[in-house]
C-alpha positions in Angstrom: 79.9 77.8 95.9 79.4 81.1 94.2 82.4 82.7 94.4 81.9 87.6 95.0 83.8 89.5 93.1 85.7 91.3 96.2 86.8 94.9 96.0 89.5 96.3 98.4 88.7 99.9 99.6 91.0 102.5 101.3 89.2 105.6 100.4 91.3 107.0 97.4 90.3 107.5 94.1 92.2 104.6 92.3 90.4 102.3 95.3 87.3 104.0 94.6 88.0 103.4 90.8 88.5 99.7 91.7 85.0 99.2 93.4 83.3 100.9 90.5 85.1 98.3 88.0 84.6 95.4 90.5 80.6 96.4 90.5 80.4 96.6 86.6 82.1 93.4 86.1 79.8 91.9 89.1 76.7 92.6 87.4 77.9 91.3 84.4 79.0 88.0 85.8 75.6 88.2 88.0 78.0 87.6 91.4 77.8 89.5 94.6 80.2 92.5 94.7 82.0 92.1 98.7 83.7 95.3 99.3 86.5 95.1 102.0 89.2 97.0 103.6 91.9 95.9 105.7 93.0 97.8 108.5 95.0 97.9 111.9 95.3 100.7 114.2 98.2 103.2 113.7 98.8 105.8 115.4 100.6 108.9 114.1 102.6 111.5 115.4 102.2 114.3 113.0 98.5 113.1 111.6 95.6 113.2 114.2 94.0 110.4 113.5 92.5 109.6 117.0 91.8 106.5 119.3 91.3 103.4 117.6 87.4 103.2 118.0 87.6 106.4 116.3 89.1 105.0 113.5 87.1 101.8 113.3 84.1 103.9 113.3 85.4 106.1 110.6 86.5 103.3 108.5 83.3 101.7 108.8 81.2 103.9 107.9 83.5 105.4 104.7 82.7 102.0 103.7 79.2 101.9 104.2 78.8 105.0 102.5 81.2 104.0 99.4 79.0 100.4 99.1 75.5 102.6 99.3 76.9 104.6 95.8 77.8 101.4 94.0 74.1 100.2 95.1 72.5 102.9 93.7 74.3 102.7 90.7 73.3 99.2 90.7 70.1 98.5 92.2 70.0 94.6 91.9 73.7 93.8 93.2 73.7 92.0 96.2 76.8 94.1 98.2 78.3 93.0 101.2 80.8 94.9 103.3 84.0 93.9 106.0 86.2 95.5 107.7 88.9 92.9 107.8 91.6 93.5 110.9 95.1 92.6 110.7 98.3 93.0 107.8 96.9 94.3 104.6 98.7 91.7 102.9 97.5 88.6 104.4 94.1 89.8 104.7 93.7 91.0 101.1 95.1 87.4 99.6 92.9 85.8 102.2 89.8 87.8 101.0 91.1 86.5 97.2 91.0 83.2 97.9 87.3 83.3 98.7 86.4 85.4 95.6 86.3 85.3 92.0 88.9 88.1 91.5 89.8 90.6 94.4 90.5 94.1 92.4 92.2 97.3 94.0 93.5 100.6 93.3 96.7 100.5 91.3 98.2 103.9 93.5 96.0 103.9 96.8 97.6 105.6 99.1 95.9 106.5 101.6 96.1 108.6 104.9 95.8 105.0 106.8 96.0 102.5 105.1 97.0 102.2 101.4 97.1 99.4 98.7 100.4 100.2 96.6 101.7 98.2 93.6 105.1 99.0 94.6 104.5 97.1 98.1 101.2 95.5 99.9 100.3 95.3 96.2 102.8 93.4 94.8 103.0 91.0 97.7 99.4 90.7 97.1 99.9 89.3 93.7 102.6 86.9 95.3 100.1 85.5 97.6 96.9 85.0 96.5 95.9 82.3 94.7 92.8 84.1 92.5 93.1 86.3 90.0 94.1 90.0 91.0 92.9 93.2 88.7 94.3 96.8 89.3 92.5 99.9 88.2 93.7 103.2 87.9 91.6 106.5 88.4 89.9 107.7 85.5 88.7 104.7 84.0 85.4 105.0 82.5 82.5 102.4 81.4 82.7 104.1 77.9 86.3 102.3 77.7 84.3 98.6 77.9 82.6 98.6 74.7 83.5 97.4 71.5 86.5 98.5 69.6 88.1 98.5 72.9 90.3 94.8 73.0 90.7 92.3 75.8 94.4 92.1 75.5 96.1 88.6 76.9 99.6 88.0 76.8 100.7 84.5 75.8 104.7 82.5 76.5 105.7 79.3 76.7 103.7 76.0 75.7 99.9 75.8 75.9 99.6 75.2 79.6 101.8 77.3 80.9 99.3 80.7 79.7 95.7 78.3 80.4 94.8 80.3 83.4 95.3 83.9 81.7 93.7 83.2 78.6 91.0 81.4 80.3 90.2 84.5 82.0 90.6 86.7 78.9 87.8 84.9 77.2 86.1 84.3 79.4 85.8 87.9 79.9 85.4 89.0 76.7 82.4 86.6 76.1 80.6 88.7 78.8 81.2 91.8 77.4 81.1 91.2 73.4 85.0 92.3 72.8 87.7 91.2 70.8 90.7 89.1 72.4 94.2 90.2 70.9 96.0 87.4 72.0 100.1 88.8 72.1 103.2 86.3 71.9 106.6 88.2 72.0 109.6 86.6 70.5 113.5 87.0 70.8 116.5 85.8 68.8 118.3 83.5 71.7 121.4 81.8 71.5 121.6 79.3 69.4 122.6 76.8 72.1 119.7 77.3 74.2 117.4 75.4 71.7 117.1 71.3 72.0 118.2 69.2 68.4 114.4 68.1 69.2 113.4 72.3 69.4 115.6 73.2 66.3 114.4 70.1 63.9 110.2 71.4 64.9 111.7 75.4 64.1 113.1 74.0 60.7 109.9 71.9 60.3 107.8 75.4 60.9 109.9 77.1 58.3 111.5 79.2 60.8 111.2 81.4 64.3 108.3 83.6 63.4 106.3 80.6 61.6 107.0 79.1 64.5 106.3 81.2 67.0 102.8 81.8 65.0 102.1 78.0 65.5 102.8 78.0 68.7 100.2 80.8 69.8 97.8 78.6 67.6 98.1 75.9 69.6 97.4 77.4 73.0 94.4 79.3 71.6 92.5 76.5 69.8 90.9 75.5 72.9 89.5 78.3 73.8 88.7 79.0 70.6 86.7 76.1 70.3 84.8 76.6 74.4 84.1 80.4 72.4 83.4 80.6 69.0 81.9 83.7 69.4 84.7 85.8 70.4 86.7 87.4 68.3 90.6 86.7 68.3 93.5 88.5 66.8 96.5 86.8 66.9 99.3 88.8 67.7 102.9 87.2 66.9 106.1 90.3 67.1 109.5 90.3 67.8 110.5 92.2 71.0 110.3 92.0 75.0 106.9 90.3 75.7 106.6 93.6 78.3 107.0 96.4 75.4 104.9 94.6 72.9 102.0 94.4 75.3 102.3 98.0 76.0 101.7 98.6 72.5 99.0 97.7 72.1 97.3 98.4 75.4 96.4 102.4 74.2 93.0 101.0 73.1 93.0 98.3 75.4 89.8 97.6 77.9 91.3 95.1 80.1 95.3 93.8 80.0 95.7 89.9 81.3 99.0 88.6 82.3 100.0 85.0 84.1 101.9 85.6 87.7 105.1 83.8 87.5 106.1 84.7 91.2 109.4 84.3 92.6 110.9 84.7 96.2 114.2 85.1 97.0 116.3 86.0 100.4 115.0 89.5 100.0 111.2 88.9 99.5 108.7 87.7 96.8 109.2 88.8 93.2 106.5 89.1 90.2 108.2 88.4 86.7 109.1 91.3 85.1 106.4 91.4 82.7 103.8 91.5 85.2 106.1 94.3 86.7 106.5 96.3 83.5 102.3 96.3 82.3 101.3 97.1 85.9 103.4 100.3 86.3 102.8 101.4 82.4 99.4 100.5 81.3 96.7 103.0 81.3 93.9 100.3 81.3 93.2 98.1 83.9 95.8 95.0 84.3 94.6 91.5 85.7 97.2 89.3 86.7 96.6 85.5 86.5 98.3 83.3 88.8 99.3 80.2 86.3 98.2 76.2 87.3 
């Protein structure tokens, strides 16, 4: 089944940012671009926003008219449009699971409906089971070109970063960049590491050699599926959240894997996905892992 990229419109400028992205990176991938917005009838007391058939209409044809731009931009793309009724949030991971990536404004915020990081956004991420890209206004198609790195961060044991750097790769095949391929480090406690942990760390010569063969590891397989893309392996101390910022100033695309957590108060993302979302100027795609 081929699989649209699916872009989530409210009619802001970062949403509008997001459909432009999503159409770029559909004709690179040669998928249909589906372009979406979820909405349910509000009505507002100090907004006249009339009846709800009023609204529909509106809604429908502001995305009519914003899927008619990214066709003439793009003469061959195959676009599709929906309005999708019900809770932003379970219809935006719902349109996510049927797509190769859903991408949406990182600061919608519209008169109606909006798509925020802070809230729909981030529960978003939570919930959907694809990968999930947020663009910020401003970005232009002059930032994906060469000298302009697909940046991927990379924890934990080989499979445990598979699905982000799979992406990252993946990516930057189709576009000819480089993949700077990040693992953070800190000094823990000495009691948090096995005997079996500290014999491999005196084996590697120490943390950072360690560390180093670690990030090795996880990339030789994609290595080998793309020897053509270029790969700077990036080892430093520090939080893994301030060492991927950076290096995201020159930065076409940031990946990250979605460790997701819920608690009594609602569902969490991992505090690095938190921290490059809210800080990055490029455009952040967040992975879920497995």
């Amino acid at each position: 089944m081929t699989r649209p990229i699916t872009a989530g419109v409210d009619g802001t400028e970062e949403s509008l940012a997001a459909l432009a992205w999503a159409a770029r990176e559909a004709v690179r991938r040669g998928l249909p671009l589906r372009v979406v917005h979820a909405w349910r009838f509000e009505a507002h007391d100090t907004v006249d926003t009339g009846d709800a058939a009023t609204q529909e209409r509106w809604v429908r044809e502001s995305l009519a008219e914003a899927a008619r731009t990214v066709s003439g931009l793009h003469p061959d793309l195959t676009v599709t449009t929906d309005v999708l009724r019900g809770d932003a949030v379970e219809t935006l991971a719902g349109a996510a699971a049927d797509a190769e990536m859903l991408v949406l404004g990182s600061r919608g915020h519209g008169r109606i409906m909006g798509f925020l990081v802070g809230s729909v956004g981030q529960q978003v991420i939570v919930d959907a089971r694809r990968p999930v890209v947020f663009v910020r206004a401003g970005g232009r198609p002059s930032n994906e070109v060469a000298g302009h790195e697909i940046v991927v961060g990379q924890q934990g044991d080989p499979e445990d970063s598979a699905a982000a750097l799979g992406f990252a790769f993946e990516t930057a095949a189709r576009r000819g960049a480089t993949v700077r391929a990040v693992r953070a480090w800190t000094l823990p406690p000495v009691f948090a590491y096995s005997p079996a942990s500290l014999k491999l760390l005196d084996e590697a010569g120490g943390l950072e050699p360690y560390e180093q063969k670690a990030l090795a590891a996880a990339l030789a397989p994609w290595r080998e599926r793309h020897p053509d893309v270029h790969v700077i392996e990036h080892v430093e101390m520090g939080s893994a959240g301030q060492v991927l910022l950076s290096v995201s100033g020159t930065a076409q695309l940031m990946v990250v894997g979605r460790r997701a957590h819920r608690t009594a108060v609602g569902a969490r993302i991992g505090s690095v996905a938190h921290g490059v979302l809210h800080h990055a100027d490029c455009p952040v795609a967040v992975v879920p892992q497995g």
